[in-house]
C-alpha positions in Angstrom: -8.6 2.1 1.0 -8.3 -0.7 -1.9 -10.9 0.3 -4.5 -11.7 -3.8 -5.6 -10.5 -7.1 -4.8 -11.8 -10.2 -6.8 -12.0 -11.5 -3.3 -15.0 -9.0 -3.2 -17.4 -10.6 -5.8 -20.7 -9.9 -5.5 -24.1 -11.9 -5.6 -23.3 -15.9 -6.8 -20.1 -16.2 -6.1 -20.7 -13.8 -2.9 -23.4 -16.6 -1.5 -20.6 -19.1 -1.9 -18.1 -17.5 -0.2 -20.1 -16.6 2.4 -20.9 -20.6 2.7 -17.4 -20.9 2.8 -16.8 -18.4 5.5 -19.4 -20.0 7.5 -17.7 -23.4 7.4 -14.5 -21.6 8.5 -16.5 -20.4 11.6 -17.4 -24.1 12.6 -14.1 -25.5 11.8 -12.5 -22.8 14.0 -15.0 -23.4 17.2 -8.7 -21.3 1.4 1.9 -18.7 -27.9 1.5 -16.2 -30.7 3.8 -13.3 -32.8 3.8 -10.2 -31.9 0.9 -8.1 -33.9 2.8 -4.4 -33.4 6.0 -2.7 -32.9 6.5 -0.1 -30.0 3.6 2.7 -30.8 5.1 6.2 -31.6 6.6 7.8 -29.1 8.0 4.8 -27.0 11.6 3.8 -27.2 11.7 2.1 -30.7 14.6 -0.3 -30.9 15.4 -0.8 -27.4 11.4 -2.3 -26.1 11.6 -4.3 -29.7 12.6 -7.7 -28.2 9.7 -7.1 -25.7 7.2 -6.5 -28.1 8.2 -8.9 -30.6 8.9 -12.0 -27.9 7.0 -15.3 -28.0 4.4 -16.0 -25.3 5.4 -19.9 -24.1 1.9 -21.1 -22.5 1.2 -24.3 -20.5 -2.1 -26.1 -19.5 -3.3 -24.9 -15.8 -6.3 -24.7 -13.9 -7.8 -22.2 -11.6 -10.9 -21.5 -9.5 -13.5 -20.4 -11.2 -16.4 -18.0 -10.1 -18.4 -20.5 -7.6 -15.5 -21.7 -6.1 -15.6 -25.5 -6.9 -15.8 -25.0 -10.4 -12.1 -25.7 -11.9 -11.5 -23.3 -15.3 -9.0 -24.6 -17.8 -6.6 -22.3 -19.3 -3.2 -21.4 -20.3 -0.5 -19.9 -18.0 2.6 -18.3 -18.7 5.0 -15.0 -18.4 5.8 -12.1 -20.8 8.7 -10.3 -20.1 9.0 -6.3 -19.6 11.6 -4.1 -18.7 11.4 -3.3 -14.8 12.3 0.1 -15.7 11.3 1.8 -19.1 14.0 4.3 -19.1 16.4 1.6 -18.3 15.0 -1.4 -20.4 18.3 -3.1 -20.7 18.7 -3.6 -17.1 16.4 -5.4 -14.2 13.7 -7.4 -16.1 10.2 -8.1 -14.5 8.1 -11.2 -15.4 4.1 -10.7 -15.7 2.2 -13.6 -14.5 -0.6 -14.2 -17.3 -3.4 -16.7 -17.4 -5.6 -17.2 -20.8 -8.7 -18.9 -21.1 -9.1 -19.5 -25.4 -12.0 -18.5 -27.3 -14.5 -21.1 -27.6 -15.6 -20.5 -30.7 -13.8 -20.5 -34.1 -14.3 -16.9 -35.2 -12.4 -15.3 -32.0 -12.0 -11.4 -32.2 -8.9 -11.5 -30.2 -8.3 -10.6 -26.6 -9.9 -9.2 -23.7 -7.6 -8.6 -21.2 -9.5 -7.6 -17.8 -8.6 -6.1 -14.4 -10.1 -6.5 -11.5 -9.2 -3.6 -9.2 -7.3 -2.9 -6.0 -4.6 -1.4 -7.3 -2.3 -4.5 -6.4 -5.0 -7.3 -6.8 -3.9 -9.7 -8.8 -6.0 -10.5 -12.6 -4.9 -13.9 -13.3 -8.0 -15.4 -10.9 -10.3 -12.8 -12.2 -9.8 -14.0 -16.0 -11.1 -17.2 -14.4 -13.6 -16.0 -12.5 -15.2 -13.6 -15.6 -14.9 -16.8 -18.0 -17.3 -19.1 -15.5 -19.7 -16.6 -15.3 -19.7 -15.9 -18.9 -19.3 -19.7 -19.7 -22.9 -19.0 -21.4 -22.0 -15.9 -23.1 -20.6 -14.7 -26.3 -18.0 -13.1 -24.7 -16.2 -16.3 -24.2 -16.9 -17.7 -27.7 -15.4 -14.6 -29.7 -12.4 -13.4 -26.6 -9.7 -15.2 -25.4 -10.4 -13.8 -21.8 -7.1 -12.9 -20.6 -6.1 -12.1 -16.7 -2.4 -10.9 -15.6 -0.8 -10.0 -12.2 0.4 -6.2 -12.4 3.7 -5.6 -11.4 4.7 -6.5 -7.4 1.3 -8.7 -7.3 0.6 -12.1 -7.5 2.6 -14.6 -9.3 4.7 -11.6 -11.2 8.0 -11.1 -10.7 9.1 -9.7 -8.2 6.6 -9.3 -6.1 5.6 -7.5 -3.0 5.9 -9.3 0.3 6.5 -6.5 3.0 5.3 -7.6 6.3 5.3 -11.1 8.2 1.9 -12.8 8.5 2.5 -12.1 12.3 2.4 -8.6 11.2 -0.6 -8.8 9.5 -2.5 -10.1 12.0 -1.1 -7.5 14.5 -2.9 -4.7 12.0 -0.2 -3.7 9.6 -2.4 -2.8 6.2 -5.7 -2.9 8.1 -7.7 -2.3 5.1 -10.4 0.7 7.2 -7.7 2.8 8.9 -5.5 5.7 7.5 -2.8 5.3 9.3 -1.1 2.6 11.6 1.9 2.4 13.9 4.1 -0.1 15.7 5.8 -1.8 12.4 8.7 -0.9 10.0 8.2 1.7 7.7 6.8 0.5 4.5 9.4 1.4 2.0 11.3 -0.4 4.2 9.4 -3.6 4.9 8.6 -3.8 0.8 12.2 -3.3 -0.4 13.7 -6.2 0.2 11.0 -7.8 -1.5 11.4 -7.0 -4.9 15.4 -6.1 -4.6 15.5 -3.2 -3.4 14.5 0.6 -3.6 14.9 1.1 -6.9 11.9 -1.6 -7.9 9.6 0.1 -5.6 10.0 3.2 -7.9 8.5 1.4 -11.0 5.2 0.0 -9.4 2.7 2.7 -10.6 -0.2 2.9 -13.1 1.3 4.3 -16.1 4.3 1.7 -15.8 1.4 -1.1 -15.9 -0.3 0.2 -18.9 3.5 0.4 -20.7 3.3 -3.6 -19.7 0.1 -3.8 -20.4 0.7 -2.4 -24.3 3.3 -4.9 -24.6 1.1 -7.4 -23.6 -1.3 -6.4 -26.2 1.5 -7.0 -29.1 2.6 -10.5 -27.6 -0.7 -11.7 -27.5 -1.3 -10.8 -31.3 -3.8 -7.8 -31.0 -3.2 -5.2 -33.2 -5.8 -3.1 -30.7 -6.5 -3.5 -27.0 -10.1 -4.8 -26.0 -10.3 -4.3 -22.3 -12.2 -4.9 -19.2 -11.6 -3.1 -16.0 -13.3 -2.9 -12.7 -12.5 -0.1 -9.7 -8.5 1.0 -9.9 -8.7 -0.9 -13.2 -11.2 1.9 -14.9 -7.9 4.3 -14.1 -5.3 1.6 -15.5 -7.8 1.6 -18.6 -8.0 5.3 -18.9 -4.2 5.6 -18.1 -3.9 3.3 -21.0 -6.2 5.2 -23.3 -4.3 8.7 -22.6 -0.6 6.7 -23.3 -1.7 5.2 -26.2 -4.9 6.0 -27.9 -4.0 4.9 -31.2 -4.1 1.1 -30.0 -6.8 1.1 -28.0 -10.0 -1.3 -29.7 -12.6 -0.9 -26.7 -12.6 -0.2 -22.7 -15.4 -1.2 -20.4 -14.7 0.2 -17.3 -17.3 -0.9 -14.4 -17.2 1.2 -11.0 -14.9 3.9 -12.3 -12.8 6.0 -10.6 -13.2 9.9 -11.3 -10.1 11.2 -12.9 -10.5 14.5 -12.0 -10.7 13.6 -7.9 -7.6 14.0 -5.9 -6.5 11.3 -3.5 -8.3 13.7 -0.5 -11.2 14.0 -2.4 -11.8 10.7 -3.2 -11.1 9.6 0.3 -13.7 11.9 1.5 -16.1 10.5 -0.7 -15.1 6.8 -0.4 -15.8 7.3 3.6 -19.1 9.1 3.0 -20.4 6.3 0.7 -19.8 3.5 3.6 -21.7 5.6 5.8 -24.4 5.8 3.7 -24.3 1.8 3.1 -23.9 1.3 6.6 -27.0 3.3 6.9 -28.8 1.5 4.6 -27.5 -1.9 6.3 -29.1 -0.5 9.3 -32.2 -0.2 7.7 -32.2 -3.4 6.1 -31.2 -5.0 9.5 -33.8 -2.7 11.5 -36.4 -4.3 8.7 -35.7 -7.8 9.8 -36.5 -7.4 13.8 -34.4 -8.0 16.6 -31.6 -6.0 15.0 -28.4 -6.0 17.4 -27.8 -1.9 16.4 -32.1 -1.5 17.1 -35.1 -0.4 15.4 -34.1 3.1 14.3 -31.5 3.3 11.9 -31.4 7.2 12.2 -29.7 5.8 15.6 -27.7 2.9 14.4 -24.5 4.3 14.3 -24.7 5.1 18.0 -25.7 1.7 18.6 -22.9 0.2 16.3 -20.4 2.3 18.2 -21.7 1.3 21.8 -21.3 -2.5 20.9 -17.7 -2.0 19.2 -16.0 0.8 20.9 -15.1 -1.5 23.8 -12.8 -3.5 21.9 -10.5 -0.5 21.6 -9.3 -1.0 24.4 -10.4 -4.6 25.3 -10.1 -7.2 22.2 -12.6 -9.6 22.1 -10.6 -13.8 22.6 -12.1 -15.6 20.0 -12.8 -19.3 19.9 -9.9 -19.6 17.2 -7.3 -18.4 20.2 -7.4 -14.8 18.2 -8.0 -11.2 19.5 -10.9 -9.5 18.0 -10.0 -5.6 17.8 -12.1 -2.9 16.6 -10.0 -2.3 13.7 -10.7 -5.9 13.0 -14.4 -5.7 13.0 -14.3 -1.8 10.9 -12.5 -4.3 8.0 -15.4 -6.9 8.6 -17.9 -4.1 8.0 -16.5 -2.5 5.3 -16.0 -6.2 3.4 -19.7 -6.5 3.8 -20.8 -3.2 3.0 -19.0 -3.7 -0.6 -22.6 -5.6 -1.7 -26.0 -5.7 0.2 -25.9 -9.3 -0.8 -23.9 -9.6 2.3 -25.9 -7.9 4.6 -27.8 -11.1 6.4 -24.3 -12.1 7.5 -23.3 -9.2 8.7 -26.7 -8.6 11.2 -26.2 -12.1 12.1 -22.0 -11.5 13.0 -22.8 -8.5 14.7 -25.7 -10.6 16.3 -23.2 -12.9 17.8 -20.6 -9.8 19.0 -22.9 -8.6 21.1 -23.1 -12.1 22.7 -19.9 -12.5 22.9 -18.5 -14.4 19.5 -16.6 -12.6 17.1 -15.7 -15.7 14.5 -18.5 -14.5 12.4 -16.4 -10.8 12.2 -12.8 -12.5 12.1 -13.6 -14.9 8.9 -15.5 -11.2 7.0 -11.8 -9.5 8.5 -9.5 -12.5 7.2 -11.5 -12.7 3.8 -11.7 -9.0 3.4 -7.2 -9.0 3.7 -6.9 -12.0 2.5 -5.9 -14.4 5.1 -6.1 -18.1 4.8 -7.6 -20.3 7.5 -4.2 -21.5 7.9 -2.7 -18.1 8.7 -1.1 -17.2 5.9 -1.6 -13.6 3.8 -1.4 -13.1 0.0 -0.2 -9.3 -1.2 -3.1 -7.6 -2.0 -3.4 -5.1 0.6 0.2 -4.5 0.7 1.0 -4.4 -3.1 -2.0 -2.2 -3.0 -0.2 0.0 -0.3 2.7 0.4 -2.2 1.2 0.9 -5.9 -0.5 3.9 -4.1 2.7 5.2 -3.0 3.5 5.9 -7.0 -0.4 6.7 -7.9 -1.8 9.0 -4.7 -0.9 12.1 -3.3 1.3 12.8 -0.2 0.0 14.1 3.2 1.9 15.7 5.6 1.5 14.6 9.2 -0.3 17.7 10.0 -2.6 16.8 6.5 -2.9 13.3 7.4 -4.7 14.1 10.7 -7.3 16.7 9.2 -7.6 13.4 6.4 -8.4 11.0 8.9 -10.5 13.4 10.7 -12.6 14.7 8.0 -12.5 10.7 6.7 -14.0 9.6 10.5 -16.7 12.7 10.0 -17.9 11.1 7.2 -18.3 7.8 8.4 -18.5 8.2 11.9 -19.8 4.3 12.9 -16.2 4.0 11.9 -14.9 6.5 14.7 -13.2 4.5 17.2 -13.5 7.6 19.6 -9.9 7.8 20.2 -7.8 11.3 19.7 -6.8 11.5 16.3 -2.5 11.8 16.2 -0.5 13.2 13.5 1.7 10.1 12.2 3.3 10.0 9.4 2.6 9.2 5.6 3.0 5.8 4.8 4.6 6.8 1.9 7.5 8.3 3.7 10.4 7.9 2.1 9.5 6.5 -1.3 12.3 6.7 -3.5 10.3 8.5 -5.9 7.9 11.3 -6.1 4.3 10.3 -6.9 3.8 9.7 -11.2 0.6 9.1 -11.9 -0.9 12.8 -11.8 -4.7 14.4 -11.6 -6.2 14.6 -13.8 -5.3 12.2 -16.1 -6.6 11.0 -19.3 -7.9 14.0 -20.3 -8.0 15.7 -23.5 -7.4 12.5 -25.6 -8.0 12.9 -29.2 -9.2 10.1 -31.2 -10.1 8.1 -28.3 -12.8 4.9 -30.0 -15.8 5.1 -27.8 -16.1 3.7 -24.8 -18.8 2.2 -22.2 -18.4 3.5 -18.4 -20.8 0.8 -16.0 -21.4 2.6 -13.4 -23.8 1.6 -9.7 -26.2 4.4 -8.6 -25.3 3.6 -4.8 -21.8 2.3 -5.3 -20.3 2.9 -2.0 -16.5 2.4 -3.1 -16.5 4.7 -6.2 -19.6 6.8 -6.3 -21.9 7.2 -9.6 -20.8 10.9 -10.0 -17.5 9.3 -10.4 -18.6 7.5 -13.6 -20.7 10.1 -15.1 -17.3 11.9 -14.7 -15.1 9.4 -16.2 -17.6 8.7 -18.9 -17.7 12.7 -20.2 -14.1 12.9 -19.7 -13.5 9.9 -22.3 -16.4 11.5 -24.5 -17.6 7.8 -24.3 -21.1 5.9 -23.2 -22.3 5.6 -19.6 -24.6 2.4 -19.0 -26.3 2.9 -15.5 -27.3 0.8 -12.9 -29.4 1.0 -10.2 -28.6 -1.3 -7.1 -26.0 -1.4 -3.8 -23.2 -2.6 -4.8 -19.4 -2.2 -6.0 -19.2 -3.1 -9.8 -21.0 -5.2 -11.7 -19.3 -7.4 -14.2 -19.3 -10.6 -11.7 -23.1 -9.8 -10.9 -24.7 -11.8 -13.3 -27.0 -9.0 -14.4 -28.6 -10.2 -18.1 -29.2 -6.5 -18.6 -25.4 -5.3 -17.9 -24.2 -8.5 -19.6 -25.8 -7.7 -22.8 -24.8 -4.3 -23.2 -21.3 -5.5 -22.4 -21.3 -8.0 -25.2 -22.7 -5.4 -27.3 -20.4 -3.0 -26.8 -17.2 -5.4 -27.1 -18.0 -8.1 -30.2 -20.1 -5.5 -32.3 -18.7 -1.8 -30.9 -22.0 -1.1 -30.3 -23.0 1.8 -27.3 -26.3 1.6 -25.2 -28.4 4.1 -26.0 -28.0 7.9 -23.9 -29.6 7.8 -20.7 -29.8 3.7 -20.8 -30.1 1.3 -17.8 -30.1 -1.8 -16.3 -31.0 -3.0 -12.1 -29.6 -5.2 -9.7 -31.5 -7.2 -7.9 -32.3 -6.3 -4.6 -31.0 -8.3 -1.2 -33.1 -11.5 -0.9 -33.5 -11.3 -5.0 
């Protein structure tokens, strides 16, 4: 399960997607010095040229947070060894996209992240500079987006199945396990040159990039923002290399201490709950497809979408519907409540027969264009896993999946569970990230932790956890939702800027509110 997208942005730019997903239903029936040398510890004379290369930037645009509006930056590449015990062999390229300080007293950077792992950053520096285009944020950082390693426009990058693939389930975004295509060490090798690449895609190899990053942009100290996967990458960083390490907001965190079955467990648990509280919300409005009583919603949900187990639904587009299909179309909306209007009215218009409601959530959700074609994200995100998560055996994997379908049973598509096999089988490399992880740093600077009282993707005890675990500040925030930093909150916006121009941490026991659906 991908922790964040930027795909997934909630409230404004959310409404505008949405509109945008809506018009895809009709259609159917989119440089400076380096500051440092190598920190101690790394491999001194041989990363040198890396840390001390020159960043060549040209003019570029991308989309900014409403989708029409057109952010003006800088784009370029900065060059890091594909394998830091090897740096004087394969080279990778990472794909960076600056947005300069407006103002003329600029702190430095803020690099940001927005999740997945294996969803590319250079759109998200975009997206966080429109909807800070009012803030001081953007007058004393350059806001600073990159593709990690195998995303994006970095190279290489992932590209491991066919977009007919894709659309025949391979990386459905809701389900543990799926067969019927190569094996995924397989299908990604030959993508990024090989087997060898695939073992250098992990978390601690992106914060080595990322430190290099920091010396070729001429910081002296990191300034960070991360969101979902990126609160790990952020902490990663922080326990590789405390000593350069200025400030880290990390916004829907990620517990360190959780194991990939853990986390799993409570990943599933939290969409039942949202699901639940969809139901409510829907039950609230009348008429609701999945009835009046939520207590009995998830009965109701299963009734209407069990059927296309075994019979797809034909859509007007010419495409299959499948249940699998509709799981990843519920999950993408249950990622904000600011979607849950759409989803009543695509379930709505299931139960009459038309699923393009359900297809565009599915395609927008993985990352399909109305033209067919897939970016990486889910598989990059696939892959970066294999070096990050534990392994399962197939025996393991099917108590997972079970215990994960116990937990959010309107997920259950009532079929036996089978034992298949990891999809990390055959990975050159063992896993490298390791739980926990960033604990026990000494001389950390403080930090801020954001963290969403009913966060459905990483739960709040998640960030309480990260936040003790860093010895740093936890800002909390009560609303439905997965992270907050493209919300538009005032409140969560000011103790961001706070925090990151003046080092100052909200007060113990602070928070702020999201506004609630309709708000």
């Amino acid at each position: 399960m991908s922790e964040q997208s930027p795909r997934r942005a909630p409230r404004r730019r959310l409404h505008a997607i949405l509109a945008a997903v809506v018009s895809v239903v009709f259609v159917a029936t989119a440089c400076t010095p380096a500051a440092s040398s190598p920190s101690e510890g790394s491999e001194g004379a041989e990363l040198e040229r890396f840390y001390g290369q020159q960043l060549d930037l040209e003019p570029c645009e991308l989309r900014g947070y409403i989708p029409e509006n057109v952010i003006e930056g800088e784009c370029g590449h900065v060059e890091v060894p594909l394998d830091y015990e090897n740096p004087d062999a394969a080279l990778a390229q990472i794909a960076v996209f600056r947005v300069p300080a407006r103002g003329d007293d600029p702190i430095g950077s803020l690099v940001v992240n927005p999740g997945g792992p294996g969803f590319p950053g250079v759109g998200y520096a975009a997206q966080l500079a429109d909807v800070w285009i009012d803030n001081a944020l953007t007058e004393r950082f350059d806001i600073v987006g990159f593709d990690p390693r195998g995303t994006g426009a970095t190279v290489p990058a992932l590209d491991c199945y066919s977009d007919a693939e894709r659309d025949a389930g391979a990386g459905s975004a809701s389900q543990l396990s799926y067969s019927g295509v190569r094996p995924l060490v397989e299908a990604c090798a030959e993508s990024v040159g090989g087997q060898e690449a695939l073992a250098h895609l992990g978390t601690r190899d992106v914060a080595r990039d990322m430190d290099i990053m920091r010396a070729v942009l001429g910081d002296s100290a990191l300034s960070f923002a991360g969101s979902s996967y990126g609160t790990r990458l952020g902490a990663v960083y922080a326990e590789m290399f405390p000593e350069n390490v200025r400030a880290l907001v990390l916004d829907g965190a990620l517990d360190p201490h959780a194991t990939t079955l853990e986390r799993r467990e409570q990943q599933w648990a939290g969409f039942q709950k949202s699901f639940e509280q969809f139901a409510a919300f829907c039950a609230q409005q009348g008429a609701c497809v999945i009835g009046g009583d939520p207590a009995a919603a998830t009965e109701e949900y299963q009734r209407l979408t069990r059927p296309l187990v075994d019979s797809p639904l034909m859509t007007a587009s010419g495409r299959e519907l499948t249940f699998a299909d509709v799981s990843d179309a519920m999950v993408t909306g249950l990622y904000s409540s600011a979607t849950w209007p759409v989803m009543s009215q695509g379930l709505s218009e299931l139960a009459q027969g038309d699923g393009a409601i359900m297809l565009a959530l599915r395609d927008f959700y993985l990352g399909r264009s109305p033209e067919g074609a897939y970016d990486n994200g889910t598989e990059a995100t696939l892959a970066i896993n294999c070096l990050d998560e534990d392994r399962f055996t197939a025996a393991e994997l099917a108590g997972l999946e079970r215990a994960a379908l116990d937990a959010a049973p309107f997920l259950d598509p009532g079929t036996p569970v089978r034992e298949t096999s990891d999809l990390c089988e055959g990975w050159p490399v063992e896993p490298t990230l390791g739980f926990p992880y960033a604990d026990g740093i000494r001389n950390l600077p403080p930090t801020l932790t954001v963290s969403v009282t009913g966060d459905p993707v990483t739960p709040h005890a998640g960030g309480i956890r990260l936040a003790e675990t860093l010895g740093g500040s936890l800002l909390t925030v009560v609303g439905d939702q997965h992270g907050t930093l493209l919300a538009a909150n005032e409140c969560v916006e000011a103790a961001v800027e706070a925090y990151l121009i003046n080092l100052e941490v909200p007060d113990r026991d602070a928070e702020c509110a999201l506004a609630p659906v309709g708000g």
